[in-house]
C-alpha positions as CSV (number, residue, x, y, z in Angstrom):
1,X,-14.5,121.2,-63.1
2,X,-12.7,120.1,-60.6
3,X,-14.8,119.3,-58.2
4,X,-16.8,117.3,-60.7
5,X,-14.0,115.2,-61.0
6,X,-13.2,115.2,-57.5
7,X,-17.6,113.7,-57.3
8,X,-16.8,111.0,-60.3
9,X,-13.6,109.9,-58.2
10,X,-15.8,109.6,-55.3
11,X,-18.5,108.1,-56.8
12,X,-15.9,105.5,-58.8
13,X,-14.2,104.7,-55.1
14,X,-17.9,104.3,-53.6
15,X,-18.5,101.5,-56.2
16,X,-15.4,99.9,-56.0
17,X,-16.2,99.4,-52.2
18,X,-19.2,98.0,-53.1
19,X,-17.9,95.8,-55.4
20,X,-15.6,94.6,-52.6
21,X,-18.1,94.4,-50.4
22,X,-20.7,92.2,-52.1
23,X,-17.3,90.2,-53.6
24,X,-16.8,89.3,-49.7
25,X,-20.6,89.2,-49.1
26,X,-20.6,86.4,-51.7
27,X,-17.7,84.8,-50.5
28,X,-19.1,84.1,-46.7
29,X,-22.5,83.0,-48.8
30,X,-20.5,80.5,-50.9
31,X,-18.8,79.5,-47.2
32,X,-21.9,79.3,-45.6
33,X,-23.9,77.0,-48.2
34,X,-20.4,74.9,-48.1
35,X,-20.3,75.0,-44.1
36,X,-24.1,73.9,-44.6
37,X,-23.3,70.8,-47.0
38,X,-20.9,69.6,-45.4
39,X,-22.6,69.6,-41.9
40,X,-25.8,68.0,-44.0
41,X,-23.1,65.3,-45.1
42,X,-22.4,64.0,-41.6
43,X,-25.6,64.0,-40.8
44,X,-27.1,62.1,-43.6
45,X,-23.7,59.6,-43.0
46,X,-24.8,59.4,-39.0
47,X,-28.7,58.4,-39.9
48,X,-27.7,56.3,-43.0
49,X,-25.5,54.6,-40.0
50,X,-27.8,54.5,-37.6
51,X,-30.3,52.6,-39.9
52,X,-27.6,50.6,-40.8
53,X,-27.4,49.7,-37.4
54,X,-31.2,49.2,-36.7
55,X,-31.3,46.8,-39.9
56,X,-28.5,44.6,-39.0
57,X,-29.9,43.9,-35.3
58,X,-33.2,43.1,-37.0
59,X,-31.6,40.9,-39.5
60,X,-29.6,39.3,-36.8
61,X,-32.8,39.1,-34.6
62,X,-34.5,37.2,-38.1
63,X,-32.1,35.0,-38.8
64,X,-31.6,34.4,-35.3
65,X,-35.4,33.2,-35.2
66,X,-34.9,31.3,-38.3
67,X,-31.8,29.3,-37.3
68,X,-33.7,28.2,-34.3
69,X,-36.7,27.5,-36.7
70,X,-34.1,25.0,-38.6
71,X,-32.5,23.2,-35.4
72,X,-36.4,22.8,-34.2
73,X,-36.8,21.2,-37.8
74,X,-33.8,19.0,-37.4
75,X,-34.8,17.6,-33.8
76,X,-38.7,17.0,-35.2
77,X,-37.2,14.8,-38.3
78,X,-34.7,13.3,-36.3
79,X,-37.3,11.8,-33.8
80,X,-39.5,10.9,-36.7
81,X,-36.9,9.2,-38.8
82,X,-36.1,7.4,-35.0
83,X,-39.8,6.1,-34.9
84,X,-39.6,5.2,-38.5
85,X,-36.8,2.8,-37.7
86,X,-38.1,1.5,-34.5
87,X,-41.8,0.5,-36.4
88,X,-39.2,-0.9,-39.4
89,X,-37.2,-2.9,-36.7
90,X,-40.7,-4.1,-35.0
91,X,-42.1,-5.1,-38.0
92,X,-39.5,-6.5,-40.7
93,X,-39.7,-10.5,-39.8
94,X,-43.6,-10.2,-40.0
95,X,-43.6,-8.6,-43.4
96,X,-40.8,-11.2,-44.7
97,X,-42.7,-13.8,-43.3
98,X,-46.4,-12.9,-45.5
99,X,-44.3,-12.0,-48.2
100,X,-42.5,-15.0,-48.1
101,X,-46.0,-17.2,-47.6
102,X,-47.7,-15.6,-50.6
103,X,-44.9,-16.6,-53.2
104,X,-43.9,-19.5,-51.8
105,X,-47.9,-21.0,-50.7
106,X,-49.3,-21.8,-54.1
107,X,-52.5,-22.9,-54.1
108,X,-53.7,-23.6,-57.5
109,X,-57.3,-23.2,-58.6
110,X,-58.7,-22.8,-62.6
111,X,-60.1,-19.1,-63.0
112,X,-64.1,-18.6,-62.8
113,X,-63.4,-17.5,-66.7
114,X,-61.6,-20.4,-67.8
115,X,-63.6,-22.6,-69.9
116,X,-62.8,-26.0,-71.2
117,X,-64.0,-27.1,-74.9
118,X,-65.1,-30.2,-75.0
């Protein structure tokens, strides 16, 4: 008898070890899959960066372009409104003058529809 209680003891210790053991097995796993997470972390924040990176010199490279796009616009109108004024300054006393001579030269005539009874 005694020796089968000296096997259950044995048997009993020999599981408790293995409990232990896959207890600490499970508990480098679980460090492991955290080690891994968090090393997955930094490098999702270093490529989200990165793009961030690449997006903002492209956006600055856009705008950049479009600014230039808008000064460009600015000179063109500004040398159109210049020849707008120039033709306005060239041409203003000729225009007063016609206008001028068609309300104040009246020549009167009877209209081709006009007809007098009689």
């Amino acid at each position: 008898m005694a020796s089968q209680s000296a096997g259950i003891q044995q048997l009993l210790q020999a599981e408790k070890r293995a409990a232990e053991r896959v207890a600490e097995a499970r508990k480098r796993k679980n460090r492991r899959l955290k080690q891994a997470k968090e090393e997955a972390q930094a490098e999702i924040e270093q490529y989200r960066l990165q793009r961030e990176k690449e997006f903002k010199a492209k956006e600055a490279a856009a705008l950049g372009s479009h600014g230039s796009c808008s000064e460009e616009m600015e000179k063109e109108t500004s040398a159109k409104m210049s020849i707008i004024l120039e033709n306005y300054k060239q041409n203003r006393e000729k225009v007063l003058e016609d206008l001028l001579s068609f309300v104040c030269d009246i020549k009167p005539e009877i209209h081709v529809n006009y007809r007098i009874n009689g």
